[in-house]
N, C-alpha and C positions, 0 to 999 in steps of 0.2 A: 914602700912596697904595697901598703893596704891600700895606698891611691891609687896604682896604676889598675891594680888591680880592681879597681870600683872605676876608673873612666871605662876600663875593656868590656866589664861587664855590663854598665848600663848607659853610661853618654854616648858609645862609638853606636851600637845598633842604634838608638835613637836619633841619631844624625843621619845613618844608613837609610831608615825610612823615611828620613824627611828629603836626604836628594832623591832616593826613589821618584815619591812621590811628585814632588818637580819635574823631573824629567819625566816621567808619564806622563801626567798630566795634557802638555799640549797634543801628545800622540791621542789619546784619547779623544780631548774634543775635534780633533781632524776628523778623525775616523767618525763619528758624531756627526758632523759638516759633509761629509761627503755620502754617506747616507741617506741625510735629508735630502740631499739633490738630485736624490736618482730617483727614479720612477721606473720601481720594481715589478710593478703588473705589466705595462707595456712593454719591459725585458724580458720577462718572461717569455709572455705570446711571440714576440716576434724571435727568441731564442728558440722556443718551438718548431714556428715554423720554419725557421731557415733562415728567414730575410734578412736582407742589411739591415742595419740600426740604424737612423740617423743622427746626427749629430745633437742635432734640438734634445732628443730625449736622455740624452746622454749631457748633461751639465758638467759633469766631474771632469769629461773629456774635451771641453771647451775653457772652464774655470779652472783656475788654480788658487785653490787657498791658501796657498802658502809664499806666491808670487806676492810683487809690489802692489798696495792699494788701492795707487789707481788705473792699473793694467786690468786689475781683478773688476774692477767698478765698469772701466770699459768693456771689458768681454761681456760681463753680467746684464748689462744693459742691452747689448747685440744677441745678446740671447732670448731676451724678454719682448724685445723687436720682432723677431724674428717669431717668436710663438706667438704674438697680434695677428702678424700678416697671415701668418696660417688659420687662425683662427676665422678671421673675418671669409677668407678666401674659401671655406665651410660652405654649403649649402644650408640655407636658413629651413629650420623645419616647416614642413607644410609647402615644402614649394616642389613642384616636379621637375624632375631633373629631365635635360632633354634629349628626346629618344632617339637613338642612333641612325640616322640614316645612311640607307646602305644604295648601292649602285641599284639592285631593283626598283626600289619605293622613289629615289631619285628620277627614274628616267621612264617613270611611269605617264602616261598622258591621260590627263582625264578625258571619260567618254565623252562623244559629242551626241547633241541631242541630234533626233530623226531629220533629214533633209525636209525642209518646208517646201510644197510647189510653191514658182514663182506666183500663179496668182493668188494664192494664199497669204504670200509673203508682201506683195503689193497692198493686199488690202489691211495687214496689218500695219504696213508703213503708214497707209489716209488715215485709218483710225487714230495712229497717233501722233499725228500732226493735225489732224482736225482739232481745230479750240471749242472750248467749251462755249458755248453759249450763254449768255445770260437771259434768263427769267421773263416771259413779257412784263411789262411793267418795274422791273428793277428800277430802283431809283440809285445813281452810279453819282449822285453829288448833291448834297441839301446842306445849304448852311444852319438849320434848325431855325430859323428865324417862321414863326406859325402866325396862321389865320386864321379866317372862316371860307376862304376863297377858292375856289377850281376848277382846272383848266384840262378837260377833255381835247385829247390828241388822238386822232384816227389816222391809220397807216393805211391807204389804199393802194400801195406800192406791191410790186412783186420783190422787192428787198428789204431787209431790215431798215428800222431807221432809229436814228439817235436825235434827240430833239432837247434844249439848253435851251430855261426861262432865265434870261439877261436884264441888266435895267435897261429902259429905254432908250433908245440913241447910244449904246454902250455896245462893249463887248465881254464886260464884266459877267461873269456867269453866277447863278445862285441855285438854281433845279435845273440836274441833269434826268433823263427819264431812256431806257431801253425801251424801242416800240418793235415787236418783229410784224413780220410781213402778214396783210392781213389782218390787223389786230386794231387794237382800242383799247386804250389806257385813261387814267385820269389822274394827274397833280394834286393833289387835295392837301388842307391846309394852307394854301399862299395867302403870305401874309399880305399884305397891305401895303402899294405902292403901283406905279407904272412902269409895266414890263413888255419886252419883244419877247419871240420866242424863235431861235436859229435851230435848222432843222437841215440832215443830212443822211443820204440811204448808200449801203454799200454793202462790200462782202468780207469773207474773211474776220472777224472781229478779233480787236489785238486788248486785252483786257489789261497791260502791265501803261499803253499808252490811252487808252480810254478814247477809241477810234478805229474806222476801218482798215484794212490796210490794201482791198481793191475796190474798184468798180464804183468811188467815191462820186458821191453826185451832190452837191447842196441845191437846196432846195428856197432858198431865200431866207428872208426875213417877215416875217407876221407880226402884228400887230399896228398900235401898241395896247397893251388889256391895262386897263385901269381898277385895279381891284379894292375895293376897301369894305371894312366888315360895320354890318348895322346889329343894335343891341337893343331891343327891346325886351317887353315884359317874358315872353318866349322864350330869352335867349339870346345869341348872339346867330348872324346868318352872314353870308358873304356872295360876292356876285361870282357867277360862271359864265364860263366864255366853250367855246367848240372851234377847235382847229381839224381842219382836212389836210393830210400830206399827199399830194400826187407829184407827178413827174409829168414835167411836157415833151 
């Protein structure tokens, strides 16, 4: 009797708390688990306002923790997905988001500038299509190759002219020279050798082919100059020559 009476009073409760606590136990840590996966600020606000919840913020409502492992692991992962894609699909800070266009601002024309008269507009056209000219005296081709030597070129043409020191009996070019109309240039530096000098007048000047593109006229061939430099106590000195361009 004194036994049964000592299991009732102290073994039976003691076994009582221990399945208790067993059986509690997994409820608890659920409840735990399902806690952690909610995101209680953003339920909030959106309990507030009214709105639907979506699924994403709701985890508990997607996962089941208490489902098979790896149902749970799949869902879990389709969720985590799924909060990337939202994430990225974000506007990145600093960037301006773009402004609504509405049927006004669409079908709007922009203004048109003042009506130009036609002869205003004509002479804007010649202006720009007239080429640039180059520089009396440009030199438009030199092989650097130097002297003491120089070859004065006069244009008595009523056109420009382009005039190219070649080697002799050649067509090899080595100084090319811009002479405009009216004018007088001079080659300075040529070095030392026997040269022709091809010479042509015209209009229009095309600067990308180094050439007129009307009213071309050649002028022949000149020469040939025999240049070579003398070098005395002085210095060094070289011979000069004088060409005239005209047209017959």
């Amino acid at each position: 009797m004194e036994q049964l009476l000592w299991d009732l009073q102290v073994r039976w409760p003691a076994k009582a708390l221990w399945l208790a606590w067993v059986c509690l136990t997994p409820v608890v840590v659920a409840g735990l688990l399902i806690n952690a996966l909610r995101v209680p600020a953003l339920d909030s606000v959106l309990t507030q306002g009214s709105l639907p919840r979506p699924a994403l913020l709701t985890p508990s409502r997607v996962i089941n923790p208490f489902g098979d492992k790896s149902v749970t692991a799949d869902a879990l992962s389709n969720w985590a997905r799924e909060g990337v894609d939202l994430w990225r699909s974000l506007p990145k800070i600093g960037e301006n988001s773009p402004e609504p266009r509405t049927g006004a601002t669409s079908d709007r024309v922009p203004p048109k500038d003042d009506a130009v008269p036609p002869a205003q507009q004509r002479h804007r056209d010649i202006a720009a299509a007239a080429p640039v000219m180059p520089v009396n005296g440009t030199e438009l081709l030199w092989t650097r190759r130097s002297g003491a030597g120089e070859l004065w070129v006069s244009n008595e043409t009523g056109r420009d002219a382009f005039a190219t020191l070649v080697q002799a009996n050649t067509a090899a070019p080595l100084r090319a020279i811009y002479i405009q109309a009216r004018n007088k240039v001079c080659m300075r530096n040529v070095a030392p050798g026997l040269y022709d000098l091809l010479a042509e007048v015209g209009e229009n000047w095309d600067p990308n082919h180094i050439r007129f593109r009307a009213a071309r006229q050649p002028l022949g061939r000149s020469g040939p100059f025999d240049f070579f430099d003398v070098t005395s106590t002085q210095g060094t000195s070289g011979r000069r020559f004088d060409v005239v361009l005209r047209t017959q």
